[in-house]
N, C-alpha and C positions, 0 to 999 in steps of 0.2 A: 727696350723698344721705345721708340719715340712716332709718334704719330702728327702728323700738322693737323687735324679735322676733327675733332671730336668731341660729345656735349658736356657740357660743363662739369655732370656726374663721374664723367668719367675719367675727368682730367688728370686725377690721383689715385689710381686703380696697383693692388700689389695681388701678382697671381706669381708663385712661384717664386718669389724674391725679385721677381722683372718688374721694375718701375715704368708706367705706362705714361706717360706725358704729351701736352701736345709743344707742336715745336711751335718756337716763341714768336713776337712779331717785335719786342724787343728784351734785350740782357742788360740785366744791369752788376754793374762789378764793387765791389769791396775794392781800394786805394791799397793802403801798404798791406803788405806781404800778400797782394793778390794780383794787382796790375806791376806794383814797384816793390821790389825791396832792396837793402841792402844793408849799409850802415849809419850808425847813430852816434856823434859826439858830441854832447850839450856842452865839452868845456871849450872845446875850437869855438863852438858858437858865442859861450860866452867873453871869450877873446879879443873877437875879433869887435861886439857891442861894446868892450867896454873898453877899444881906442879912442873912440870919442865922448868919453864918461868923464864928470866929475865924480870923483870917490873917495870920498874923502880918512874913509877907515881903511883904504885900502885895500879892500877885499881882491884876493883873486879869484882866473877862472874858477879853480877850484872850492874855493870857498863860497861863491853865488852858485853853486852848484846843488852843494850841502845846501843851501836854501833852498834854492827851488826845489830841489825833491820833496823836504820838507811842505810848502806850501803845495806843488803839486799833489802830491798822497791827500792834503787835504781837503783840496777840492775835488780829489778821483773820487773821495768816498760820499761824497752829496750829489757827485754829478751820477753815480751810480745808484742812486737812491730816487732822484729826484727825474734821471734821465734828460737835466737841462744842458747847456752846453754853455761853456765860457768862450773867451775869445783869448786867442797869443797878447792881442793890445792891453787887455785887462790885464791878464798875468803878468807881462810885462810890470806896469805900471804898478801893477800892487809889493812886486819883487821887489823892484828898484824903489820906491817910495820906504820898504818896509828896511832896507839895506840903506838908505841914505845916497842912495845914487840918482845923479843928473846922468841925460843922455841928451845931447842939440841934437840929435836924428830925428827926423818924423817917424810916427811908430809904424810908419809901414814899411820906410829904410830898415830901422830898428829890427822890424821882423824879416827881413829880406836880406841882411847883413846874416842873421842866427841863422837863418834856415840853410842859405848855400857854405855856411862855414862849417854848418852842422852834420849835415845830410850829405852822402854819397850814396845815391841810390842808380838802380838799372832796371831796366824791363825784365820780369819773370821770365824764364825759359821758355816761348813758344808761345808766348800770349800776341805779339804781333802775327805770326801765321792764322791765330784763333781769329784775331778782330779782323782779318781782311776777308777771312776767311766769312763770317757774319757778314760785314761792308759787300761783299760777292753776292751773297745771298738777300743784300736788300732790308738786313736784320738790324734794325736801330738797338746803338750800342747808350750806355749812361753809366754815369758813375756816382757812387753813394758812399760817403766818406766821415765817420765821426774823425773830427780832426778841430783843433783849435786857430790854426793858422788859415788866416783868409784865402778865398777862392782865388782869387789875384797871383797869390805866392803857387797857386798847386796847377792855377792854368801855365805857370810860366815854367814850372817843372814837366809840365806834360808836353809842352813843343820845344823844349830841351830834348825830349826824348826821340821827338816825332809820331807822337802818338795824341795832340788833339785830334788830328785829322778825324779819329775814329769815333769819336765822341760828340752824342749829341748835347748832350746837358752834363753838368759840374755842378752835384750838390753835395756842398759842405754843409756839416752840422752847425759852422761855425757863424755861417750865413743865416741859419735859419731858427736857432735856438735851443733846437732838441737833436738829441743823440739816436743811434739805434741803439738798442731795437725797439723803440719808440715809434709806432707807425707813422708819425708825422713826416718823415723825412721819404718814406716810400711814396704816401701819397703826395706829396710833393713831385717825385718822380716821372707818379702814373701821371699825373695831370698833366704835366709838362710837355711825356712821349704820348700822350691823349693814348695809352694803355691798359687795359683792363687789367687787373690782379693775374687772373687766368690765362691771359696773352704773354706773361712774365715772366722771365727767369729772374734767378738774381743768385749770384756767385759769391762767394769769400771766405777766407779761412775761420772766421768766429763760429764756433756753433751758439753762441749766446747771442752776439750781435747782429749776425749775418743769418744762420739757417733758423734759429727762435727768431729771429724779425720780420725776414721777408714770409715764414709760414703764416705769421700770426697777418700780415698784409693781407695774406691769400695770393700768395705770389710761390711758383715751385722755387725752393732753396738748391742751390747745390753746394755742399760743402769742396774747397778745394783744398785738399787734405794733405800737399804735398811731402808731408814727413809722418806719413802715414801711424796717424795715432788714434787710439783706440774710439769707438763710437760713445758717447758718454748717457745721459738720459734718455736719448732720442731713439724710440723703437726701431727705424729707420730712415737712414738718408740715403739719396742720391750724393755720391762722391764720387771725386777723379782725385787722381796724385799727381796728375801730367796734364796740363793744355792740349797734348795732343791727344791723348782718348778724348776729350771730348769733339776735337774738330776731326776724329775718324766718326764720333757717333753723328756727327751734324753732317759732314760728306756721306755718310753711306742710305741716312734717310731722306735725303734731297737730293 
C-alpha cells in the first residue's frame, strides 16, 4: 500500500508483511544494472587507447588488462574500506605510468575513447514507461551512481539513450569523492531536489550500496531485484523484479 500523506512516524509502518510508504515527491535511481545495463569489454577499450600510445614494451590489450584488474582489485579494496572514490583520470594515469605507456589523448578523449569501445549498454526493460510515467506525475526523477568515470562520459551516454530528458541531477561519486553508501552522495541529492529523506525513494540492485545506503539516508530503499535473489541480512525490503509492478503500484495509487 502506498499512501501520498502521512506523518513522518508512519512513513515506514509493516502490518501484515504490506509496506506502507508515502509516495514520493522525488526517485532517485542506481545507474548500471538499474537504469543501463548490458555489456562490458575493458580489452576493445583498451584497443582502441592504445592506438594512439607510445608502448614501448609492447603490451597488448590483453595484457594492460591483466594490469588493471590487478591495480583495480587494489584500489576496490581501500575504496571499500575507506568509501572514497577515485577517478577513470587517476587510474588511467597510474595504469599507464606504472606500464611505461604515453598516450597524446587528453584524458578525457582517453576516457571517452575506453568507455564507447568498452561499453554496449541499453535501457532496462520498462524503465522508460516508469520515468514518464513519474515525468506524468510531476515526480522529480535523479540519479546516484558509484562510478569512476566522469559525469561528462555518463551525461553523454544517457542522451544516447534518450533518457536525460528524465533526469533532474547526475551525481557521480566520481564528481564528488565518496561512494555509496556513504551518505554523502544522497545528501548531495537531497539538497540539490531540495528533498527531504522522507519525501524519497531511491531504487537499485545493491543491497549494500543502494538499500543499506539510501535506509541509513532515511530515504525508503527499493531493492530492484530483477534476478530474483534471495533477501540476505535485511529483515525486510520493498522489492520489484519488473519496472512494471512498480509503475502498476504508482498508477493504481494516484
Amino acid at each position: 500500500m502506498i499512501l501520498r500523506d502521512i506523518c513522518l512516524e508512519e512513513t515506514i509502518a509493516l502490518w501484515k508483511g504490506c509496506e506502507i510508504v508515502i509516495m514520493p515527491k522525488c526517485v532517485m535511481f542506481d545507474l548500471g544494472g538499474t537504469i543501463l545495463e548490458g555489456e562490458f569489454n575493458p580489452i576493445q577499450g583498451n584497443a582502441e587507447v592504445l592506438k594512439n600510445a607510445n608502448n614501448p614494451r609492447k603490451l597488448t590489450p590483453e595484457q594492460l588488462q591483466v594490469e588493471a584488474n590487478k591495480l583495480d582489485a587494489e584500489m576496490l579494496k581501500l575504496k571499500n574500506i575507506s568509501l572514497l572514490e577515485s577517478t577513470t583520470t587517476v587510474f588511467q594515469r597510474l595504469l599507464f605510468a606504472l606500464n611505461d605507456i604515453e598516450v597524446a589523448d587528453s584524458p578525457y578523449e582517453i576516457e571517452k575513447k575506453f568507455w564507447d569501445s568498452a561499453y554496449l549498454l541499453k535501457p532496462t526493460v520498462g524503465i522508460v514507461s516508469l520515468l514518464k510515467c513519474f515525468q506524468d506525475k510531476s515526480i522529480t526523477c535523479s540519479i546516484i551512481s558509484n562510478i569512476m568515470f566522469s559525469s561528462k562520459t555518463i551525461l553523454a551516454e544517457l542522451e544516447k539513450h534518450n533518457l536525460l530528458q528524465f533526469f533532474h541531477s547526475i551525481i557521480c561519486s566520481s564528481d564528488y569523492g565518496f561512494r555509496k553508501p556513504s551518505n554523502k552522495l544522497f545528501e548531495v541529492a537531497l539538497t540539490k531536489e531540495k528533498c527531504l529523506p522522507k519525501e524519497s525513494w531511491y531504487i537499485g540492485d545493491s543491497i549494500e550500496a543502494d538499500v543499506k545506503g539510501a535506509t541509513n539516508a532515511g530515504m525508503h530503499p527499493i531493492w530492484y531485484n530483477q534476478n530474483g535473489e534471495k533477501e540476505t541480512d535485511i529483515e525486510s525490503i520493498d522489492q520489484i523484479k519488473t519496472w512494471f509492478e512498480l509503475e502498476e503500484r504508482v498508477k493504481k495509487e494516484l
